[in-house]
BALOBA-1460 file (C-alpha; in Angstrom, 3 decimals):
// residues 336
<rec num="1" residu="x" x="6.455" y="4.252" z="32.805"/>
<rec num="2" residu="x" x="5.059" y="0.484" z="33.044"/>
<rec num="3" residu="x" x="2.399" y="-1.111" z="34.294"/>
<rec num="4" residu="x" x="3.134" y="-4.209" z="36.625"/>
<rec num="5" residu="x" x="0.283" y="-6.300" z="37.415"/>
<rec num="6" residu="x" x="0.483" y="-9.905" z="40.028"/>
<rec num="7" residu="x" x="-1.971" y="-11.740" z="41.432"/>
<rec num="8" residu="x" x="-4.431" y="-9.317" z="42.696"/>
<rec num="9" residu="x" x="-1.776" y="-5.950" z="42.789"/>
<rec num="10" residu="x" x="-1.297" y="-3.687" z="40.390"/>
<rec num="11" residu="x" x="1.452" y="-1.309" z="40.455"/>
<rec num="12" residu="x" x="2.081" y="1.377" z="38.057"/>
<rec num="13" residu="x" x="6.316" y="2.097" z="38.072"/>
<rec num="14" residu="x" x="7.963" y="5.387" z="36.806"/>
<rec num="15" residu="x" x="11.782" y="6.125" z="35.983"/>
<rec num="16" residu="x" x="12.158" y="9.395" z="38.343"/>
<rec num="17" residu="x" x="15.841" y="10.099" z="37.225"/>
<rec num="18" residu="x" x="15.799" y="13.564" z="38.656"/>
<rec num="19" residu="x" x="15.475" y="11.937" z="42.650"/>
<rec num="20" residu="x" x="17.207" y="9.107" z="41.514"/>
<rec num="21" residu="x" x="14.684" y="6.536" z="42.187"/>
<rec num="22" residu="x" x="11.756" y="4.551" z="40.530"/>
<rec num="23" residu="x" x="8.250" y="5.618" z="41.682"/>
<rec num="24" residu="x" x="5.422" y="3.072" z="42.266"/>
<rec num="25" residu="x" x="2.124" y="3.887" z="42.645"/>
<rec num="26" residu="x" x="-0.587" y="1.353" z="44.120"/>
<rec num="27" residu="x" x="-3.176" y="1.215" z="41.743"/>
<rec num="28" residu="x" x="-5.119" y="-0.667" z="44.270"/>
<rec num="29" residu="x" x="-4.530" y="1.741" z="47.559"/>
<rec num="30" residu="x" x="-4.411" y="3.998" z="44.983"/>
<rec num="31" residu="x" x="-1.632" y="5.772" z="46.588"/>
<rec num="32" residu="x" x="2.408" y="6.277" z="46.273"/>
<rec num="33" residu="x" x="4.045" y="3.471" z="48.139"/>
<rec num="34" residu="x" x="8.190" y="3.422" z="48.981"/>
<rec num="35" residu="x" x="10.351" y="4.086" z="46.336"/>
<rec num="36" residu="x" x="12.958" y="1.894" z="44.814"/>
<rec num="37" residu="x" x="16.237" y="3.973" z="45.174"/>
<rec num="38" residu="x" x="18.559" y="4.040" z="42.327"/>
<rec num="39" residu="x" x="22.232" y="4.803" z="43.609"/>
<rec num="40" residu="x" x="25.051" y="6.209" z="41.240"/>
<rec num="41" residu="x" x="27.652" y="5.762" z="43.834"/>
<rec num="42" residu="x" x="28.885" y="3.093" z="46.424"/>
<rec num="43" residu="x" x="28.623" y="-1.025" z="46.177"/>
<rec num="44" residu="x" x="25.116" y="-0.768" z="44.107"/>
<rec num="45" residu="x" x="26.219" y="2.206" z="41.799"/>
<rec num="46" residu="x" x="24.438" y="2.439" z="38.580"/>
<rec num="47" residu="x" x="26.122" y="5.321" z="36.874"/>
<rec num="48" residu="x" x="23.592" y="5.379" z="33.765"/>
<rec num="49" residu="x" x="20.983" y="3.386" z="32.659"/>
<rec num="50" residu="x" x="17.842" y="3.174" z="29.909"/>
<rec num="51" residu="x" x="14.750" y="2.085" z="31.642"/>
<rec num="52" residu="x" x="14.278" y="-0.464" z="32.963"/>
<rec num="53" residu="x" x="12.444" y="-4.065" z="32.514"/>
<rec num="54" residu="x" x="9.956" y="-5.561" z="35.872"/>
<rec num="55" residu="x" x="9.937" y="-9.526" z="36.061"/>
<rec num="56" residu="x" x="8.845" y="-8.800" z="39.618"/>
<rec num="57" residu="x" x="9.304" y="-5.665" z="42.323"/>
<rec num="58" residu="x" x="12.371" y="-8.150" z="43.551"/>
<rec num="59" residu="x" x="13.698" y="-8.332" z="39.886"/>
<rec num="60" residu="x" x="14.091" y="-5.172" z="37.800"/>
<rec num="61" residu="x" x="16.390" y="-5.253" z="35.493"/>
<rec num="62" residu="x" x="17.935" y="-1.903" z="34.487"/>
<rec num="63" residu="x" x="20.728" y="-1.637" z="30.610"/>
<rec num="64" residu="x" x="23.392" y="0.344" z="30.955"/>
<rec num="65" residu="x" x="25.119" y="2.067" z="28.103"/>
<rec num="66" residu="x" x="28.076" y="-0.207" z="29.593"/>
<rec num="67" residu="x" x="27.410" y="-2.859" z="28.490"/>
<rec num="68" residu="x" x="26.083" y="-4.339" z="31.448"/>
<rec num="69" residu="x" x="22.889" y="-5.478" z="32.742"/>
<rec num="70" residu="x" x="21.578" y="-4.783" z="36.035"/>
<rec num="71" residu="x" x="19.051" y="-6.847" z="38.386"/>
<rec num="72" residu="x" x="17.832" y="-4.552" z="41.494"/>
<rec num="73" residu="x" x="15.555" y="-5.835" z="44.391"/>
<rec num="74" residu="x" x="12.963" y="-4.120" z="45.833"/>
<rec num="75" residu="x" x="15.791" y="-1.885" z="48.122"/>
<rec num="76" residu="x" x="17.498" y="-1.188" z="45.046"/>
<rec num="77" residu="x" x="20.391" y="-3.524" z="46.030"/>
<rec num="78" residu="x" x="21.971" y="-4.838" z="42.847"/>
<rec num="79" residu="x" x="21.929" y="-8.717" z="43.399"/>
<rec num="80" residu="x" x="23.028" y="-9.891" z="40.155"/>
<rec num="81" residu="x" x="25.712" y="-7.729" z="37.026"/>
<rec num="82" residu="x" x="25.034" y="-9.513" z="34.100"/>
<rec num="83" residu="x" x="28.045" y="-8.553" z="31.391"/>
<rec num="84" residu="x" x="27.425" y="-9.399" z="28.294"/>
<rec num="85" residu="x" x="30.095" y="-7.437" z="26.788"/>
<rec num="86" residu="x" x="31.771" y="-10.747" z="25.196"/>
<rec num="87" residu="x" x="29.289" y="-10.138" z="22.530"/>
<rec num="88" residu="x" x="31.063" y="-7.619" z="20.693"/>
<rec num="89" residu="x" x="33.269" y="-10.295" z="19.591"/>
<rec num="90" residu="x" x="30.683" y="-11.867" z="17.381"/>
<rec num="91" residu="x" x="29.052" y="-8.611" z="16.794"/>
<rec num="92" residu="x" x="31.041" y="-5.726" z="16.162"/>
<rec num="93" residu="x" x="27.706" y="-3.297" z="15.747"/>
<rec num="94" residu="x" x="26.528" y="-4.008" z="19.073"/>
<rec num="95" residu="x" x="25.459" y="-0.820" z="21.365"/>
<rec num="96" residu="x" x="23.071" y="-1.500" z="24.063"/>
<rec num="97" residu="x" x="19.812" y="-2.559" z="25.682"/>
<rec num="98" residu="x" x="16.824" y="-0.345" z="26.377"/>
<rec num="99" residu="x" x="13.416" y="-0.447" z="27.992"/>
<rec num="100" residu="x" x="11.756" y="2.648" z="27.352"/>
<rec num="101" residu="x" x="7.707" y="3.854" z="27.308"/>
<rec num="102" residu="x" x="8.762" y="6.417" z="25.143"/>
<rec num="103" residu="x" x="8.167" y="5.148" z="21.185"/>
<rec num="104" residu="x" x="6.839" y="1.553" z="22.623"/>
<rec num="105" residu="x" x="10.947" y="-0.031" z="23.567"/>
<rec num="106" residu="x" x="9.647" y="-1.616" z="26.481"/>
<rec num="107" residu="x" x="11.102" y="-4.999" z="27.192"/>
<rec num="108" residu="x" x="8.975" y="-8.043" z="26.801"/>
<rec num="109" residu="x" x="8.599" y="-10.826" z="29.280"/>
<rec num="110" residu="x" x="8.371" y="-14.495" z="28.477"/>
<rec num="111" residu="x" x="8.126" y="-16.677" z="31.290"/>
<rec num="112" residu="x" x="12.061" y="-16.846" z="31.555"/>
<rec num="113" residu="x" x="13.363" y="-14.268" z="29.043"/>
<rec num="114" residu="x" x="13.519" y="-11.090" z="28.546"/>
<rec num="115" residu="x" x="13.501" y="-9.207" z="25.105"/>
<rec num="116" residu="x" x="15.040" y="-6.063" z="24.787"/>
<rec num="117" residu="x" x="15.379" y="-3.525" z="21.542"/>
<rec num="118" residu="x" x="19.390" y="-2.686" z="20.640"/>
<rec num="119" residu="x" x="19.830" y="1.166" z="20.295"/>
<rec num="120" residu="x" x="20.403" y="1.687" z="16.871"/>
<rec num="121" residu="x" x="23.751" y="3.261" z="15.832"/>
<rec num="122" residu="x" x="23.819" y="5.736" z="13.184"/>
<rec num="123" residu="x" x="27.011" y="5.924" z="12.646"/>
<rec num="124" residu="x" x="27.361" y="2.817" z="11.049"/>
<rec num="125" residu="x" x="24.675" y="3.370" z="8.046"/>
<rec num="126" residu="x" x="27.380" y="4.244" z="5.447"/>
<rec num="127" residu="x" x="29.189" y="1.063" z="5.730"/>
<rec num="128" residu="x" x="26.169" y="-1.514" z="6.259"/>
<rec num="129" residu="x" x="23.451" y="-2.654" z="5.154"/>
<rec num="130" residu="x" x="19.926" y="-3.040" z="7.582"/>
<rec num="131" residu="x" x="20.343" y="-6.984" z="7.073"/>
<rec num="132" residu="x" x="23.569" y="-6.084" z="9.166"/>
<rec num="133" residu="x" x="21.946" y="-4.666" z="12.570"/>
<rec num="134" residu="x" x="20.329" y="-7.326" z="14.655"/>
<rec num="135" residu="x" x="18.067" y="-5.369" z="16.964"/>
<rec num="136" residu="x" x="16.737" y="-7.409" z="19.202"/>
<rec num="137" residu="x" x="18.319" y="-8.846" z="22.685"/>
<rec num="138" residu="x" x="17.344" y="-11.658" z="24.850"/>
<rec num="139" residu="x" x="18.250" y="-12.182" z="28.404"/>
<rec num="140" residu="x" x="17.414" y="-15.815" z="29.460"/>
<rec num="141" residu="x" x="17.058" y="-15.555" z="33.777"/>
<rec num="142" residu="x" x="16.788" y="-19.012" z="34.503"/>
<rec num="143" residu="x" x="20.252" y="-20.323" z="32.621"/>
<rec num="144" residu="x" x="21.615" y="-16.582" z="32.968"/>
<rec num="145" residu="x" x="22.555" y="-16.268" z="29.093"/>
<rec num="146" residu="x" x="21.994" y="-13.662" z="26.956"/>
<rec num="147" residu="x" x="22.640" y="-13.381" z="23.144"/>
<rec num="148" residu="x" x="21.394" y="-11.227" z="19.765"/>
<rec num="149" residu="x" x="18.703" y="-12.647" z="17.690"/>
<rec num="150" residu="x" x="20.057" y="-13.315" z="13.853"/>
<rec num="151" residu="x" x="16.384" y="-10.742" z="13.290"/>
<rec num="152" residu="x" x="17.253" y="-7.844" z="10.804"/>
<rec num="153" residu="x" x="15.267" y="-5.770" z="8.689"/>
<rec num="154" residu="x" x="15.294" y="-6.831" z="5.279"/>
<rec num="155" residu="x" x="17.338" y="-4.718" z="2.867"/>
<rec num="156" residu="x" x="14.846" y="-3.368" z="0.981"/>
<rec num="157" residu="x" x="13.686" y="-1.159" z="3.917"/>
<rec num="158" residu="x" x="16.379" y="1.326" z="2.549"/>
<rec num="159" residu="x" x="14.793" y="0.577" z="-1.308"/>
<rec num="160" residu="x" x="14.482" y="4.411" z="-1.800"/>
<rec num="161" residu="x" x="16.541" y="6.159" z="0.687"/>
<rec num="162" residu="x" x="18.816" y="5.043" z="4.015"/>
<rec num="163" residu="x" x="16.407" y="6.497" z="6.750"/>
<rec num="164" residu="x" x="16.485" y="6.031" z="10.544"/>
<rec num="165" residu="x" x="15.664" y="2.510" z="11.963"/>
<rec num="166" residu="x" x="13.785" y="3.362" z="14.446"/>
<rec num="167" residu="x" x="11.627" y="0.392" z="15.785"/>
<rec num="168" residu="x" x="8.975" y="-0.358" z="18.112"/>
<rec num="169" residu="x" x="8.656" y="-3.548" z="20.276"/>
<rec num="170" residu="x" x="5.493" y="-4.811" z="21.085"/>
<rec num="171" residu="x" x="4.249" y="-8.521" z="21.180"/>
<rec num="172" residu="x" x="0.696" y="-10.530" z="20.580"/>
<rec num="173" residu="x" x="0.376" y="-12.559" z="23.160"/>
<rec num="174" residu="x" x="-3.015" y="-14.129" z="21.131"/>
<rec num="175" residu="x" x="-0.670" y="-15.254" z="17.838"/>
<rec num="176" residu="x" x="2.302" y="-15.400" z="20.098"/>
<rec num="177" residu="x" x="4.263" y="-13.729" z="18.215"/>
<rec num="178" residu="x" x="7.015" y="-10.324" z="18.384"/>
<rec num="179" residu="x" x="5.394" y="-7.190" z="16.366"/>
<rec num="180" residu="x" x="7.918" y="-4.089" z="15.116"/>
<rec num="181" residu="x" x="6.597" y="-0.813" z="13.955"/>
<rec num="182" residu="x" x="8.455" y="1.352" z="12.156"/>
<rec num="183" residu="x" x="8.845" y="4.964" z="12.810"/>
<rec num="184" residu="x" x="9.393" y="6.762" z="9.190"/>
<rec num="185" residu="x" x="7.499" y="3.769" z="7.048"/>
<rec num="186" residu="x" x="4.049" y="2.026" z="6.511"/>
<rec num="187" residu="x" x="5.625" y="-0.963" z="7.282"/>
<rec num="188" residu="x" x="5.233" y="-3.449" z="10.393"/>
<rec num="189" residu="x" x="6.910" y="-6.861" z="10.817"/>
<rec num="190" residu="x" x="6.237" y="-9.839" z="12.860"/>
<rec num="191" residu="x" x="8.380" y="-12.445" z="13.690"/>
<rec num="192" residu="x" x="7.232" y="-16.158" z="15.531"/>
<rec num="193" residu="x" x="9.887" y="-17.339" z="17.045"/>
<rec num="194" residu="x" x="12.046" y="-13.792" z="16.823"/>
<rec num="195" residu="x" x="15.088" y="-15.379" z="15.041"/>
<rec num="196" residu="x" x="12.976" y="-14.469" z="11.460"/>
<rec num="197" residu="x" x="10.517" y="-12.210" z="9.955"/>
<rec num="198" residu="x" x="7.388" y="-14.184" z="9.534"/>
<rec num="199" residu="x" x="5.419" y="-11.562" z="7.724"/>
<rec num="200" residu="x" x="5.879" y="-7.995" z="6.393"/>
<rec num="201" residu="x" x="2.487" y="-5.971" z="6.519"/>
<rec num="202" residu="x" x="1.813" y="-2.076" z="4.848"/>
<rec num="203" residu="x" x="-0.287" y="0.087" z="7.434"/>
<rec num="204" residu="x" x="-0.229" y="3.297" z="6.625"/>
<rec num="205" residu="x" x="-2.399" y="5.865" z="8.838"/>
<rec num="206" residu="x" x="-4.654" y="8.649" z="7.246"/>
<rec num="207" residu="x" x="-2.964" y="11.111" z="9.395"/>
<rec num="208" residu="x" x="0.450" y="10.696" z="7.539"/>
<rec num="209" residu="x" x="0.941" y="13.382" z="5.368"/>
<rec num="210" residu="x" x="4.013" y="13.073" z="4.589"/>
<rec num="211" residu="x" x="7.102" y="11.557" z="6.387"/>
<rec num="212" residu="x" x="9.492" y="12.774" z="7.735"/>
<rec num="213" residu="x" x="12.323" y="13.061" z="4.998"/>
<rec num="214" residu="x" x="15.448" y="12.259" z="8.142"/>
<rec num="215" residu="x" x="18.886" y="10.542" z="6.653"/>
<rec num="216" residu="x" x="21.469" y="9.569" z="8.712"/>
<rec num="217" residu="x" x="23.821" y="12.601" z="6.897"/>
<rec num="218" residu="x" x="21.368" y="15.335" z="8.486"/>
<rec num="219" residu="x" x="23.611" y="17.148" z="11.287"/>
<rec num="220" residu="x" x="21.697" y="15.804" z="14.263"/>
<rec num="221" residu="x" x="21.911" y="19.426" z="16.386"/>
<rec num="222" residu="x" x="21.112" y="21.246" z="13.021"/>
<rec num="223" residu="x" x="18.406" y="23.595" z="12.752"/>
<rec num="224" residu="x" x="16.710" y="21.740" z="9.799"/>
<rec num="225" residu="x" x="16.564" y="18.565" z="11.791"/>
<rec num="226" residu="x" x="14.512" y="19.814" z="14.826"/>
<rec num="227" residu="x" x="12.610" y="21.661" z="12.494"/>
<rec num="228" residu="x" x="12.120" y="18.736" z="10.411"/>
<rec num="229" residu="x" x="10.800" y="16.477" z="13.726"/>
<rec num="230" residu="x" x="8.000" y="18.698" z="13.688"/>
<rec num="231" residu="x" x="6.818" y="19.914" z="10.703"/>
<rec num="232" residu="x" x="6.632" y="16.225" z="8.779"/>
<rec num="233" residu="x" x="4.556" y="13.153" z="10.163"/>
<rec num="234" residu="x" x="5.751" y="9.823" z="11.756"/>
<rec num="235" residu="x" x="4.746" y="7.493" z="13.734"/>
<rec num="236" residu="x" x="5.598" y="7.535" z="17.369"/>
<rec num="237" residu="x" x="4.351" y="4.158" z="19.424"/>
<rec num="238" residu="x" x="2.583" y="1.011" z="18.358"/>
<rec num="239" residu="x" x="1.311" y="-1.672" z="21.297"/>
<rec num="240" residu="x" x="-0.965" y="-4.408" z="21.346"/>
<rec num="241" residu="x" x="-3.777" y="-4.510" z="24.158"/>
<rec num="242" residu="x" x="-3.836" y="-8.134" z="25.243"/>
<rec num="243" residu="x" x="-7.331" y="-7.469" z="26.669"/>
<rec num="244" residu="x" x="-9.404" y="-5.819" z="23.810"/>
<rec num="245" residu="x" x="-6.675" y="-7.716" z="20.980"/>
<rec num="246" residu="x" x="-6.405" y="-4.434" z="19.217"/>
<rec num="247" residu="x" x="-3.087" y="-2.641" z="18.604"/>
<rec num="248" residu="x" x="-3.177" y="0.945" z="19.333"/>
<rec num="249" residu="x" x="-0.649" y="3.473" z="17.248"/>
<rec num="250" residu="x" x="-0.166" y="6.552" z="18.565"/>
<rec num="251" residu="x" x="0.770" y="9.260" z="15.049"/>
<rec num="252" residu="x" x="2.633" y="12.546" z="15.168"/>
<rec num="253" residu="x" x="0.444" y="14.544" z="12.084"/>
<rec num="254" residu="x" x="2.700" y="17.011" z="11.590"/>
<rec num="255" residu="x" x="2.311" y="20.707" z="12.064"/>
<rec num="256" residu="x" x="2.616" y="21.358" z="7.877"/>
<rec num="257" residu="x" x="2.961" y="24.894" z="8.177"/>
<rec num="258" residu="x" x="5.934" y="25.342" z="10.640"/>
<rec num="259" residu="x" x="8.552" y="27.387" z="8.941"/>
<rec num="260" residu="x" x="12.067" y="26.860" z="9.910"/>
<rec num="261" residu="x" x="12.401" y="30.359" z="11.035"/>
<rec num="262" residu="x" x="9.757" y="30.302" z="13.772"/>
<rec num="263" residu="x" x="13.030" y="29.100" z="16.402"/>
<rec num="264" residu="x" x="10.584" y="29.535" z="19.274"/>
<rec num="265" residu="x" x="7.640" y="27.266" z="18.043"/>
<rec num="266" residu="x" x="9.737" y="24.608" z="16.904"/>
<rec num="267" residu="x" x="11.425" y="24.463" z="20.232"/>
<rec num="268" residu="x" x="7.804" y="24.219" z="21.452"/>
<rec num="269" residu="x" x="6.801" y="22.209" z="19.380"/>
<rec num="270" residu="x" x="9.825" y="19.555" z="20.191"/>
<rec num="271" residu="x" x="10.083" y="19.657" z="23.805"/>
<rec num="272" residu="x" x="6.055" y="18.859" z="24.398"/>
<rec num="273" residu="x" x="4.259" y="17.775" z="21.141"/>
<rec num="274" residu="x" x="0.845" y="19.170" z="21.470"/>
<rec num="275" residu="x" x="-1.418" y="16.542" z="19.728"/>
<rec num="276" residu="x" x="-1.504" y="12.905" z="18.420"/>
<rec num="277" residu="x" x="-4.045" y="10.912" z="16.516"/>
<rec num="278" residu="x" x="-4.342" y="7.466" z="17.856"/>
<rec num="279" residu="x" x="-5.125" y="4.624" z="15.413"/>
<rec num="280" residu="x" x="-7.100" y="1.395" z="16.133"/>
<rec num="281" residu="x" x="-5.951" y="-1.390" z="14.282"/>
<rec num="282" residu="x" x="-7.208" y="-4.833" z="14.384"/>
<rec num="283" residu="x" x="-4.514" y="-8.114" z="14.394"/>
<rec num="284" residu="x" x="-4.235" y="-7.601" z="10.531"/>
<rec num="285" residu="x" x="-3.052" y="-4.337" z="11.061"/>
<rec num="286" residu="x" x="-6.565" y="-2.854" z="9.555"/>
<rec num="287" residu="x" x="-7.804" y="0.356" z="10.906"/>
<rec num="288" residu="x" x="-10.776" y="-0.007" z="12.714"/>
<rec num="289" residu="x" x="-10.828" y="3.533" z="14.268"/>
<rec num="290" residu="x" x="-9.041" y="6.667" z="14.806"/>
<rec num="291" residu="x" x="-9.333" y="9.692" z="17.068"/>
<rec num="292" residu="x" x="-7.703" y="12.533" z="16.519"/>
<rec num="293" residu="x" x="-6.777" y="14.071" z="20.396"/>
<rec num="294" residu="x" x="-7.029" y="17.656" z="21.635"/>
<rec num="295" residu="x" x="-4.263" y="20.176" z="22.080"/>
<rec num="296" residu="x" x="-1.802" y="20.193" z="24.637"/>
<rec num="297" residu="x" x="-4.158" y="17.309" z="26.610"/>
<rec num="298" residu="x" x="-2.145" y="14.346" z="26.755"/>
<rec num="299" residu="x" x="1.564" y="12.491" z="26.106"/>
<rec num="300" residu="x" x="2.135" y="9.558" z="24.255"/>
<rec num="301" residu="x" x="5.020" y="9.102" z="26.625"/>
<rec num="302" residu="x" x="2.974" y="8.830" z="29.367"/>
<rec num="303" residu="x" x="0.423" y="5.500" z="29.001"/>
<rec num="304" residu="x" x="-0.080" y="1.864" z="30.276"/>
<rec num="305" residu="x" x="-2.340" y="-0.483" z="29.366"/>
<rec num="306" residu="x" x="-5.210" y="-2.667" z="32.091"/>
<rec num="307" residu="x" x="-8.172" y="-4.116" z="31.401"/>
<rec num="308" residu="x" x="-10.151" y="-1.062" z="32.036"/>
<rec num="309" residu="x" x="-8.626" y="0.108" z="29.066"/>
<rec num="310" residu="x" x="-5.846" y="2.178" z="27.379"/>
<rec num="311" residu="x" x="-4.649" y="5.066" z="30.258"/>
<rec num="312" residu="x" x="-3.226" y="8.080" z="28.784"/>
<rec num="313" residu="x" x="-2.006" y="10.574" z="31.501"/>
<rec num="314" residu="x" x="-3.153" y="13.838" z="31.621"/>
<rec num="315" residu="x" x="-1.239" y="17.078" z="30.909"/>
<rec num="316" residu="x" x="-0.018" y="18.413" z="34.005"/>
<rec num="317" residu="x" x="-0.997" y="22.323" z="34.656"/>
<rec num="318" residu="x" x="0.516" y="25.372" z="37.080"/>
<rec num="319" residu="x" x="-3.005" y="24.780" z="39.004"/>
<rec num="320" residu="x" x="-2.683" y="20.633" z="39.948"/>
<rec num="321" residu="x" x="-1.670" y="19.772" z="43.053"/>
<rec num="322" residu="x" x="2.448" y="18.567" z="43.085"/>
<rec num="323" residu="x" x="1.720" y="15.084" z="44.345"/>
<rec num="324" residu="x" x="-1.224" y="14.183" z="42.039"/>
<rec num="325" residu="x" x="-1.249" y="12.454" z="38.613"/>
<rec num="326" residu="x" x="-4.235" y="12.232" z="36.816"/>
<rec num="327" residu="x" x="-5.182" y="9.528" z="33.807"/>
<rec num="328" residu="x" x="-7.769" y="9.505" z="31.400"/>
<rec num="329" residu="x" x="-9.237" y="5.755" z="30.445"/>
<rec num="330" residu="x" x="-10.090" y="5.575" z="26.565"/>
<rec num="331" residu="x" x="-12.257" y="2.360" z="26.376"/>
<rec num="332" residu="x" x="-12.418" y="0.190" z="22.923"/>
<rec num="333" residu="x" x="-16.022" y="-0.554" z="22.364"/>
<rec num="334" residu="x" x="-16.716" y="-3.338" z="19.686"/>
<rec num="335" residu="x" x="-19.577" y="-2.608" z="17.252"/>
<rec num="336" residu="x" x="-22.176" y="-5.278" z="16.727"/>
């Protein structure tokens, strides 16, 4: 789900993989307008893909697991394959491009490039070292070239155990300059010119209790590691609001008591998490606020960002109508 905003439109876009298209919605009309069809077969096949990235509703570019990096127009015609598989020869580790709402991957935009997050590989961990795993991809449209960034986390992140490097993408367009989250850690990194970390910061939010204790030699399908996703805390999204310049992270607390036994609860638990907290931080990373939200209410998958404020989208019941989608705003009010 992302948020595209020109001139005086505003369109809200979501991935619909089930009709195999991408849904917009006319925030203006505020109705559903034509689809963009996504086709898996024929001359604009797209077999598989991870989100997508909007430099306009001609332009979306779609990563494929491939290798490959699709540009779609509006008819969902694919007018441009960009394959950057040559990379692997200067970077063995490489796995793919994503643009996803879900944990804050979404691409960023900058004039003429595009940023994208590398999946992270597990599989490696044993033999490497974080320094090792450049994560971050760049797509330049204008002199169609694409490359990885030399950015890595430092070593150190792996100073007590190796844990998952999962990373969020977000940037301040005020300091002009690329912000990463972490998933399992206090820490957050930002990086100028997104070659180097600039600056390592410590945020830690009051509703981590404890973090999820995940290494990469946990059997992913395993019992203990679903159970493990639920019961400990993490956090789950971190984005800056270019409007109110606050960052906004979104925090799974944990549900403490969940014993590995209870099968059906923790598949519950996993397949819709009922509550987050969401933290206000300022551009030092400072908490400024945070409000715990109610159960089963909202999704921290489903959000975008306008100037009316941070839109979280509304838990869908057996009662709503089929063909209605309702958002909540949560407004940032700064105290004199």
């Amino acid at each position: 789900m992302f948020y595209y905003e020109k001139d005086q439109n505003r369109y809200l876009l979501l991935d619909d993989k089930a009709n195999q298209e991408i849904r917009i919605f006319d925030l203006v009309s505020n109705r559903e307008i034509e689809p963009i069809p996504i086709s898996d077969t024929g001359a604009n096949a797209i077999p598989h893909y991870f989100g997508f990235a909007i430099k306009t509703l001609d332009s979306i570019y779609l990563p494929g697991p491939d290798r490959k990096l699709y540009c779609i127009n509006r008819r969902g015609d694919i007018i441009k394959t960009i394959d950057f598989s040559s990379l692997l020869k200067v970077y063995p580790l490489l796995t793919f491009p994503l643009s996803i709402s879900r944990f804050t991957k979404g691409a960023v935009i900058k004039d003429n490039e595009i940023y994208f997050l590398q999946e992270d590989n597990r599989k490696y961990y044993f033999a490497h070292h974080p320094s090792d795993y450049h994560f971050l991809f760049k797509y330049d449209t204008k002199h169609d070239s694409f490359g990885i960034s030399p950015l890595s986390l430092p070593d150190n992140f792996w100073k007590n155990e190796k844990t998952e490097m999962s990373i969020f993408l977000t940037y301040n367009n005020t300091r002009n300059e690329f912000v990463f989250g972490t998933k399992f850690t206090d820490n957050i990194y930002t990086s100028k010119d997104g070659k180097t970390i600039s600056k390592t910061w410590h945020s830690k939010s009051s509703s981590i209790q404890e973090y999820c204790p995940y290494s990469p030699a946990d059997d992913l399908s395993s019992k203990n590691y679903f159970h493990s996703l639920c019961k400990y805390s993490y956090n789950v999204g971190l984005i800056w609001d270019p409007y109110k310049q606050v960052y906004y992270r979104f925090v799974w607390p944990g549900a403490k008591d969940l014993d590995p036994n209870e099968n059906d609860r923790v598949t519950q638990i996993y397949n819709n998490f009922p509550t987050f907290t969401i933290d206000i931080l300022d551009e030092d990373f400072t908490t400024i606020g945070t409000y715990p939200l109610p159960n089963n209410r909202y999704n921290w998958n489903n959000y975008f960002i306008t100037k009316d404020g941070l839109l979280l989208a509304v838990n869908r019941s057996s009662k709503d109508k089929p063909d209605q989608w309702v958002f909540h705003i949560f407004k940032v009010q700064r105290l004199l």
